[in-house]
N, C-alpha and C positions, 0 to 999 in steps of 0.2 A: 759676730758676737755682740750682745746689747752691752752698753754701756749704762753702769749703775751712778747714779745722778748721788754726788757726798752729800754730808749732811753739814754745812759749812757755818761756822759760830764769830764772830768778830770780836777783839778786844774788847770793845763795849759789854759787848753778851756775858764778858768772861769775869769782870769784876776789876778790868783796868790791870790784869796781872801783866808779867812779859811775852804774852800769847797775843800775837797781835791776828792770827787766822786757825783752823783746824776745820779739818776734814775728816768725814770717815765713815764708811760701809760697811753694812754690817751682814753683808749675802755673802757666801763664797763665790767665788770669780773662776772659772775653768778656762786659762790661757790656750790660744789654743796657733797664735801668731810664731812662726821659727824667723823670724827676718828683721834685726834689729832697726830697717830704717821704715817699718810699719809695726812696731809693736802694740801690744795690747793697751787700751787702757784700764788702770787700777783704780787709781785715784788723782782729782786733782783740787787745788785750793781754787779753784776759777781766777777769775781776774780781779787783782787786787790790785792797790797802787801804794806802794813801798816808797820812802823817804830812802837816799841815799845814804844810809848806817848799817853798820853789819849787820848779819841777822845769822841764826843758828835754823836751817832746816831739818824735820826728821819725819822718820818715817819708822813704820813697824807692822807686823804680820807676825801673828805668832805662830803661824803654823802654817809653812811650804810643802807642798807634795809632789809627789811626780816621781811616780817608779825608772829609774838608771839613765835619768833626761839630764841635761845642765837648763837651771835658769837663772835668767838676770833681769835684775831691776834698774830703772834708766830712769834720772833726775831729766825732767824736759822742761823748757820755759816756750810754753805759747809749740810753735812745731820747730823749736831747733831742742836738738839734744845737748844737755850739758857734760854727761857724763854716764858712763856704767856706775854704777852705786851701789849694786849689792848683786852676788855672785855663788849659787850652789851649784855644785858638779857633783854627779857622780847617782848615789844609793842613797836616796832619803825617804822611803814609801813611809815611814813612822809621822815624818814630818818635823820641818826645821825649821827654829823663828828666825826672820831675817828684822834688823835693828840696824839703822842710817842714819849718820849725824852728820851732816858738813855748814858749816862757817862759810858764808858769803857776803858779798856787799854788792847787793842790788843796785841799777843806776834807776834815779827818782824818775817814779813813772809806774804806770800798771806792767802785773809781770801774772801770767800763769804758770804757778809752778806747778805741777805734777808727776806722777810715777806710771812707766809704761811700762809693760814686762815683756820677754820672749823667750824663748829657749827652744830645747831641741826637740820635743814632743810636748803635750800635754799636761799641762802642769796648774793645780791645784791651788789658790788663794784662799784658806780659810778663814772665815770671817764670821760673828756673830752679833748675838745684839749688847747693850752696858747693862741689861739685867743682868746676864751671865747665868748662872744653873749648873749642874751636875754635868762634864763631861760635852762642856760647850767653849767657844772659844770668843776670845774682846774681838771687837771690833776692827776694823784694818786704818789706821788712820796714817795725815801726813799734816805737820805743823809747823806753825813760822813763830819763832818766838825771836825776840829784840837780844841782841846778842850779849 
């Protein structure tokens, strides 16, 4: 499955707010890995280098699919896994936004964060472009902002 290259902005770019990184795709992504220690990738901030102060990461997809499949989304730094972070089970073929917040404190140093997904079948990343239009959906993004 190709992996789609983010579209990645720096604090500088952003006007100095508390967004020190952001990421984000605007293709749908068709999951297609069932095996959490090779999951997909979705998205990621590539390699930045984080000051040891908390930071607030997030993540968001407005729109999950995948007819009677479970999937989950997986916070990764660089190839270790930090955690399951966001978790559908079940009947969602309408499609379901998944929304991820956690609080960390990186140690000083470059860190890749990003989101790998798997689940039980095939499942659906919807994604579009920040025009937006009739019956289209935002972008899939993942954000570091100063805590």
């Amino acid at each position: 499955m190709p992996y789609i290259q983010p579209t990645i902005v720096s604090a500088a770019a952003s006007g100095g707010s508390s967004e020190l990184f952001y990421a984000e795709i605007t293709t749908t992504l068709d999951a297609t890995s069932t095996s959490e220690a090779s999951p997909d990738n979705l998205v990621s901030l590539g390699a930045q280098t984080y000051a040891a102060v908390p930071i607030y990461l997030e993540f968001f997809c407005a729109a999950v699919t995948g007819a009677g499949v479970a999937t989950i989304a997986c916070l990764w730094d660089a190839n270790t896994e930090l955690f399951r972070w966001g978790d559908h089970r079940g009947e969602f073929d309408e499609g379901q936004a998944m929304f991820c917040k956690t609080k960390l404190t990186p140690t000083a140093g470059s860190h890749t964060y990003r989101v790998r997904v798997f689940g039980s079948g095939v499942t659906h990343w919807n994604a579009g472009s920040v025009s937006g239009g009739s019956g289209t959906y935002p972008p899939i993004y993942l954000r570091a902002d100063l805590a």
